[in-house]
N, C-alpha and C positions, 0 to 999 in steps of 0.2 A: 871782285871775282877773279879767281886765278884762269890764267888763258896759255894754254901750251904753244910752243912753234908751231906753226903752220895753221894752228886752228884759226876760225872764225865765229865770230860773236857776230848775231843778225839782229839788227836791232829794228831799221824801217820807222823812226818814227823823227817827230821834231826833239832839237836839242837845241842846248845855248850856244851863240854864236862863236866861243872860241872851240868848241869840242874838239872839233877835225884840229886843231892845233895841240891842244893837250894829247891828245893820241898821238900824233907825229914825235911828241915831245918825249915820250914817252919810248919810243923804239917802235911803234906800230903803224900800220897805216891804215887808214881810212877810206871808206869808198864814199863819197858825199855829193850831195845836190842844191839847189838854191830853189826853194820853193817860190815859182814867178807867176803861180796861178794865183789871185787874190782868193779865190772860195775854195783854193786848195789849201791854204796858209791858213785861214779859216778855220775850217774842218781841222785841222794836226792843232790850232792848238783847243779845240773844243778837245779833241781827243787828250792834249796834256795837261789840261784841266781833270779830265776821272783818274789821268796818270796819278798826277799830283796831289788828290784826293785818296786816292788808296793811298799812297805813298806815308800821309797826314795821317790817318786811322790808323794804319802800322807801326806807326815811330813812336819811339820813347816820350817820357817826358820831355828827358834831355834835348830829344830832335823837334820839338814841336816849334819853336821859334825858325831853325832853319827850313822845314817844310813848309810855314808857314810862309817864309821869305819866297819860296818856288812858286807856290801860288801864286802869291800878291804879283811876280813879275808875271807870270803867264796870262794873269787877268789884266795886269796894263797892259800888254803887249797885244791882247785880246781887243781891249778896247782902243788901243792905235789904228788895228787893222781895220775896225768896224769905225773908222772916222769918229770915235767918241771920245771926248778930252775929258781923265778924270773928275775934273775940277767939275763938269757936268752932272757927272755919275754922284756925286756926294748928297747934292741938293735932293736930288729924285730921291735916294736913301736914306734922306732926313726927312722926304715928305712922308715915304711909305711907314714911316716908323711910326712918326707923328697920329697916320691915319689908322694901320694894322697893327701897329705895336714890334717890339725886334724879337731875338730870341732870348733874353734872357731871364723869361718868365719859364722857359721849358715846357712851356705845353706840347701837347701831344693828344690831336686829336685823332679820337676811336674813329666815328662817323657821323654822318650827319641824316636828319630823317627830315623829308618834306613833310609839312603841315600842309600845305595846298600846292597849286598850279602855278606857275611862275614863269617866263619868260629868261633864257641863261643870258 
């Protein structure tokens, strides 16, 4: 994005930790903060999670690996914060598969119709 003297670019959201460096580096400055709320650090990167998902659906072929790479770090860094060690998270995603099956049958389900009464 080209950016003229004097303007400003608003952004308000989480970034990768050297950001504010590459911008200095760059000729610009940065207005930045250290997110020290845990459930506010939380929340920005649940939010750079839909970033990063848009970001994914928009890209080329070509960018699908590097989008991909955004994610994958926002999800560990995700699961740093929420005290969860990948190495956790695998097993559970080998159970769920094992028991629901993964995606790459492509299903797509229309709806579903109760037959009776049922407790959720």
């Amino acid at each position: 994005m080209r950016m003229f003297r004097g303007s400003t670019e608003l952004y308000q959201k989480l970034v990768r930790d050297r950001i504010p460096q590459l911008i200095y580096a760059a000729g610009d400055v940065p207005t930045w903060s250290r997110l020290t709320d845990d459930d506010a650090y939380v929340a920005a990167l649940c939010d750079k999670v839909i970033e990063e998902v848009g970001e994914l659906r928009a890209a080329s072929t070509a960018e699908h690996a590097e989008e991909l790479a955004d994610l994958l770090e926002v999800v560990q860094a995700l699961a740093c914060a929420l005290g969860v060690a990948m190495s956790d998270v695998q097993p559970v995603a080998a159970h769920k598969r094992a028991e629901r099956g993964g995606f790459g049958g492509r299903v797509w389900l229309e709806q579903q119709v109760a037959l009776g009464d049922r407790e959720p």
